[in-house]
C-alpha atoms as one frame of an Amber mdcrd trajectory, in Angstrom:
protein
 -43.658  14.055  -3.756 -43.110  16.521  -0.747 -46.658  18.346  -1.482 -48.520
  19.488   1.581 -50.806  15.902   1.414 -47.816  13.721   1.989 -47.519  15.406
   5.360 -47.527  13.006   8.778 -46.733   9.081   8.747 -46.895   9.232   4.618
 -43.975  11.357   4.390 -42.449   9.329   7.260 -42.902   5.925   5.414 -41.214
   8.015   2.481 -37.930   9.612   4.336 -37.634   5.291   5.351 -37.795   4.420
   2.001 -35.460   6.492   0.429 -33.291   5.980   3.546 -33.802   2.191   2.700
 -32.582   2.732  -0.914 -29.573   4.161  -0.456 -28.113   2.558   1.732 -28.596
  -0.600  -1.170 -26.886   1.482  -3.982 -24.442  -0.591  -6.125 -20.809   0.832
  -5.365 -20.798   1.812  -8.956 -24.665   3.420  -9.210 -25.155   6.986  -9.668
 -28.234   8.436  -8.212 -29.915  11.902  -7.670 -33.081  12.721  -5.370 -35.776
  15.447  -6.814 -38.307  16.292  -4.600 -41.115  18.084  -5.859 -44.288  20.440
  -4.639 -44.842  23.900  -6.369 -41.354  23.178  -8.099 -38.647  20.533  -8.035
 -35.057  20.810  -6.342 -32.258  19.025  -6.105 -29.940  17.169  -4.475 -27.178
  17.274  -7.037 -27.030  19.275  -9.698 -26.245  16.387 -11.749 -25.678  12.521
 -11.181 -23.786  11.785  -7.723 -21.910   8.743  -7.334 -22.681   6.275  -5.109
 -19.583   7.062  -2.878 -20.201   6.630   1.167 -19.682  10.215   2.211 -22.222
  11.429  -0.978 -24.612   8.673   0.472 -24.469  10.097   3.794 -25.194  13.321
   2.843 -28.018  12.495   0.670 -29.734  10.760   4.207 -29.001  13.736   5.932
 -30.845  15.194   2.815 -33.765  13.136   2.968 -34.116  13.727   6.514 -34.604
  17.438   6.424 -37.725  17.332   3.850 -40.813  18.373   4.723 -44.367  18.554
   2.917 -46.073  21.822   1.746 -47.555  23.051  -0.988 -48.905  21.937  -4.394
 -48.039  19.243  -6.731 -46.477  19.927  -9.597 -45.990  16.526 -11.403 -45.195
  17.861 -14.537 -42.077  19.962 -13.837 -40.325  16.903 -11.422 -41.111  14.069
 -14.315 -39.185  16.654 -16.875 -36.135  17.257 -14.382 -35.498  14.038 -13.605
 -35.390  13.025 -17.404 -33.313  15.939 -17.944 -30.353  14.119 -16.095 -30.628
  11.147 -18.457 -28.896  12.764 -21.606 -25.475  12.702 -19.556 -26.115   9.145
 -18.723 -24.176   5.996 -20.159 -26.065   4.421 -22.830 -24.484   1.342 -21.640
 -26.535   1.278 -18.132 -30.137   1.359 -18.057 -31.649   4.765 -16.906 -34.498
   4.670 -13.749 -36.857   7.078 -12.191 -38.412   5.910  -9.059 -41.550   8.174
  -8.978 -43.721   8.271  -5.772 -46.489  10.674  -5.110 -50.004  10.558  -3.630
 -52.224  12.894  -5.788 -52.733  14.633  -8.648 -51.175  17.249 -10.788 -52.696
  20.866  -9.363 -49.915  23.319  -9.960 -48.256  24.078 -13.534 -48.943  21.688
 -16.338 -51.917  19.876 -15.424 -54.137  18.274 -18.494 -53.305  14.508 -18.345
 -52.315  14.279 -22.033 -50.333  17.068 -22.117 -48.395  15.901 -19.293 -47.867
  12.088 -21.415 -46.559  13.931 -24.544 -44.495  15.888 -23.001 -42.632  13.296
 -20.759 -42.881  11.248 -23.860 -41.040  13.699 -25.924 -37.967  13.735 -23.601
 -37.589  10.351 -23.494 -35.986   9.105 -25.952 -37.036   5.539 -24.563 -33.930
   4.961 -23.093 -35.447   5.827 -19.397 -37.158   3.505 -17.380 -40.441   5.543
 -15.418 -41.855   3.212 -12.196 -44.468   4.894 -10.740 -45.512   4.337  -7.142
 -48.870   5.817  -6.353 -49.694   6.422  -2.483 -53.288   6.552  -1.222 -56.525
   6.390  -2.467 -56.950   9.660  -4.267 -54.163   8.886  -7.196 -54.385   9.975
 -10.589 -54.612   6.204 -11.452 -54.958   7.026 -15.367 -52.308   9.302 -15.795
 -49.870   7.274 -13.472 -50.735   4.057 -15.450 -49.905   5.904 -18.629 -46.670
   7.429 -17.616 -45.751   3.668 -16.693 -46.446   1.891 -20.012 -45.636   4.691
 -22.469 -42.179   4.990 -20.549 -40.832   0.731 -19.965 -41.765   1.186 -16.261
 -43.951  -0.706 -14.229 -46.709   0.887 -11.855 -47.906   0.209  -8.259 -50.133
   1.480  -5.719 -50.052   1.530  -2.030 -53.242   1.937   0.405 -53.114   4.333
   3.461 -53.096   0.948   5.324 -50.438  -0.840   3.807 -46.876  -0.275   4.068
 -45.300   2.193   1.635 -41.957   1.043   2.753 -41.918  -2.334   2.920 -43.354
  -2.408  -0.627 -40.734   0.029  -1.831 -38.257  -1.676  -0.233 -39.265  -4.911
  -2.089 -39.264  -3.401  -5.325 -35.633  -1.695  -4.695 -34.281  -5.252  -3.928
 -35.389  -6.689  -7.194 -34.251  -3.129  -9.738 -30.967  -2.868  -7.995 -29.716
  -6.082  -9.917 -30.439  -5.849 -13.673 -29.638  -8.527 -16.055 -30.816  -7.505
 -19.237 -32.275  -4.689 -20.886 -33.211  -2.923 -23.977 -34.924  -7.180 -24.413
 -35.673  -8.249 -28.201 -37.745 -12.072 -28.738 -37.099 -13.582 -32.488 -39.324
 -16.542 -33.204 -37.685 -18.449 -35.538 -39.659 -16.917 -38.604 -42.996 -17.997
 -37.123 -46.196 -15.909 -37.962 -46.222 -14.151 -35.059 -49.400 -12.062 -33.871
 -51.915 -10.813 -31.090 -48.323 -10.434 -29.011 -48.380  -8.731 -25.760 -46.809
  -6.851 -24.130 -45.955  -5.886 -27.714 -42.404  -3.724 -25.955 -40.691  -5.684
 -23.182 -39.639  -4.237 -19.965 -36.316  -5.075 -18.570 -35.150  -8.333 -16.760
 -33.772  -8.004 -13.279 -32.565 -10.713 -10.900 -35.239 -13.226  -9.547 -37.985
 -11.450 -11.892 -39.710 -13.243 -14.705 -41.181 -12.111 -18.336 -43.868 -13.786
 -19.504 -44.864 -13.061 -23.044 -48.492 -13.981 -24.839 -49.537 -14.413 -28.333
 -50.610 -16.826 -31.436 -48.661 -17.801 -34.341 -49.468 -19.522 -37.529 -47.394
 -22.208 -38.988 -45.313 -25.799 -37.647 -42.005 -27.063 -37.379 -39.379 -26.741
 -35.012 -38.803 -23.309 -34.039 -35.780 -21.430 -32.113 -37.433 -18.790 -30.269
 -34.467 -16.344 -29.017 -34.176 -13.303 -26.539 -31.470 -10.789 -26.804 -30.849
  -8.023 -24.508
């Protein structure tokens, strides 16, 4: 989000952050950086790869945005997801989404906004929402998170955008399994949640509730 409210330290803590995550790309990532205020742009045109002279450019990038303007949520969610169709099914698919208001420019109804995102994900894409401030569209944000196998946080105008960024970079950058599945052994399984599973990455754990009906010894199994 490069809107004119991110201007001053929040935009600063946001240039680190970005700085932060690419320089702890995966040699084999791709990656593609779409800031966002009346419109989104570009970095790539497509999916760069994570070579070190695209990585350098991307910093010098980062380093030359500035905050204006109006926040047009809508439009940015759609072109990032837009990159996922030429994506290997193989990998999982993530949008890191930071901003610190709410939609005021283009599409701005909050359900509009969820179907439409919805519709072009075809639930392959992974939407983690990071929401700056204390003037967040908490309800939307939440929303965009669940409905799209993300996870959401928020960050206070005195805590450290970066360091909690940074943090959550560490743990996504190393995926173990995805697209999870649990089997319980043909247990009466009910009152499950979270009834879809988010991804496993290195040094994170899942933790799954629920009742069941029936005895025996069960093999409860999770594929990915």
């Amino acid at each position: 989000d490069t809107s004119g409210s991110m201007s001053g330290e929040k935009m600063d803590q946001a240039r680190k952050a970005l700085k932060f995550c690419l320089s702890n790309l995966n040699k084999d990532d791709r990656f593609n950086i779409i800031p966002f205020s009346h419109e989104p742009t570009r970095f790539r045109d497509g999916l760069a790869a994570a070579a070190p002279e695209t990585i350098e450019q991307a910093r010098k990038f980062v380093e030359g945005l500035t905050a204006n303007g109006g926040t047009n949520i809508h439009d940015a969610l759609l072109a990032a997801l837009a990159h996922a169709s030429g994506a290997e099914a193989s990998r999982p698919y993530l949008i890191v989404f930071l901003t610190d208001g709410q939609p005021t420019i283009g599409v701005t109804d909050v359900n509009e906004i969820l179907k439409n995102v919805g519709g072009k994900n075809a639930g392959r894409v992974r939407l983690f929402v990071f929401g700056v401030g204390d003037d967040v569209n908490t309800h939307l944000l939440d929303l965009l998170a669940e409905q799209n196998r993300g996870a959401r946080d928020y960050v206070t105008p005195r805590e450290n955008l970066e360091l909690k960024l940074s943090s959550f970079y560490r743990k996504v950058s190393d995926p173990v399994l995805a697209d999870l599945s649990l089997s319980f052994g043909g247990l009466n399984v009910y009152d499950l949640y979270p009834r879809q599973l988010g991804d496993l990455f290195a040094g994170s754990e899942l933790v799954v509730a629920g009742r069941y009906s029936g005895d025996g010894a069960r093999a409860v199994e999770l594929t990915g």
